[in-house]
C-alpha positions in Angstrom: 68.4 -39.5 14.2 65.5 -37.0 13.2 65.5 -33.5 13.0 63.6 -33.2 16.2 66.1 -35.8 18.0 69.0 -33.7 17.3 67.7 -30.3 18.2 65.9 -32.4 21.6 70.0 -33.5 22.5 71.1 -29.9 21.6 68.7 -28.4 24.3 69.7 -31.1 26.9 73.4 -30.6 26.2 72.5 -26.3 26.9 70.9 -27.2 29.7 73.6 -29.8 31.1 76.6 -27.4 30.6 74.5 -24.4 32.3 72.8 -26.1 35.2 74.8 -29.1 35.5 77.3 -31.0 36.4 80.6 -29.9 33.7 82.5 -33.1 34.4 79.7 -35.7 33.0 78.7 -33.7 30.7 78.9 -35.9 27.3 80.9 -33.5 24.4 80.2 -35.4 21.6 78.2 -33.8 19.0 74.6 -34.8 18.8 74.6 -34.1 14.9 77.8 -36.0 13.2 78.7 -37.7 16.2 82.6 -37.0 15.0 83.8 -34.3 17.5 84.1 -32.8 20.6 81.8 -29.9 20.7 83.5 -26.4 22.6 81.4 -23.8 24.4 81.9 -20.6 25.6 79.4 -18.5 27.7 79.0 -14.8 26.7 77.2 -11.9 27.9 75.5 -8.9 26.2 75.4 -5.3 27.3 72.3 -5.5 28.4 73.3 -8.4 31.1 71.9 -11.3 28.9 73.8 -14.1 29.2 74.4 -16.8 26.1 75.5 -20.4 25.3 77.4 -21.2 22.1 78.1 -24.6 21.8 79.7 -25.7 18.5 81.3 -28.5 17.0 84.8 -28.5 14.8 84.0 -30.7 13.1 80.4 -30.4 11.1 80.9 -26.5 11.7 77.1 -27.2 13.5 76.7 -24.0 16.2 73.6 -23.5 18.4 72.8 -20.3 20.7 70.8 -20.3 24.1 69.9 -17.0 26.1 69.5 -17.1 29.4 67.6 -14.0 31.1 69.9 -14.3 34.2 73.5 -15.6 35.0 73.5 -19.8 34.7 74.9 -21.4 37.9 78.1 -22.9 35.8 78.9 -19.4 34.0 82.1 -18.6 35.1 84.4 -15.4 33.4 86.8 -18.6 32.0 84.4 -19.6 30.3 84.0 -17.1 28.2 86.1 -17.0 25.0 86.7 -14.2 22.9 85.4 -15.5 19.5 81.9 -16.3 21.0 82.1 -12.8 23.4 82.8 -10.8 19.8 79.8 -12.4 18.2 77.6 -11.6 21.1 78.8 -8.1 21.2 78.8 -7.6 17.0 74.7 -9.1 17.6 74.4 -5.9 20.2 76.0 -3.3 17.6 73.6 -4.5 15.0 70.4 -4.7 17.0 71.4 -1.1 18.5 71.6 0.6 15.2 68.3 -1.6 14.1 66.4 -0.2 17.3 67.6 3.4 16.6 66.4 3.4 13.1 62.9 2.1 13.7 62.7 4.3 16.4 64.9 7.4 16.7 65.0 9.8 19.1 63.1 13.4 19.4 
């Protein structure tokens, strides 16, 4: 499988665990093919919601924002490993945004 294959089944999967049904969706992961991959939704301060999906296995992780709440998110869904990396993302932007642009 291509680069472009596996990036095209990494979208799909995104779009299948946010919009779709959770029960067919297929967990294997589209890169080794070894594992079952684990998600977790999380949201950001700013009400941005995200997709990690990641595999034990390879170590492979991918990231999808979504600009409002996905139909499947649910507040189960969200574990703490992913919601401290999305938060940690916030802290750094934030002190990125007051640098280039501080306040008068």
């Amino acid at each position: 499988m291509n680069q472009k294959e596996i990036v095209d089944n990494v979208v799909a999967l995104a779009m299948a665990i946010a919009f779709g049904d959770l029960q067919s969706v297929d967990r294997t992961c589209h890169h080794c093919k070894k594992d079952q991959i684990v998600f977790s939704f999380a949201v950001n301060k700013s009400g941005l919601y995200s997709l990690y999906v990641e595999c034990p296995s390879c170590g492979r992780r991918d990231h999808h924002r979504f600009g409002s709440e996905p139909p499947n998110f649910r507040s189960e869904l969200v574990m703490d490993k992913y919601q401290k990396i999305e938060d940690a993302i916030a802290e750094v932007v934030e002190a990125k945004v007051a640098r280039l642009f501080p306040k008068t």
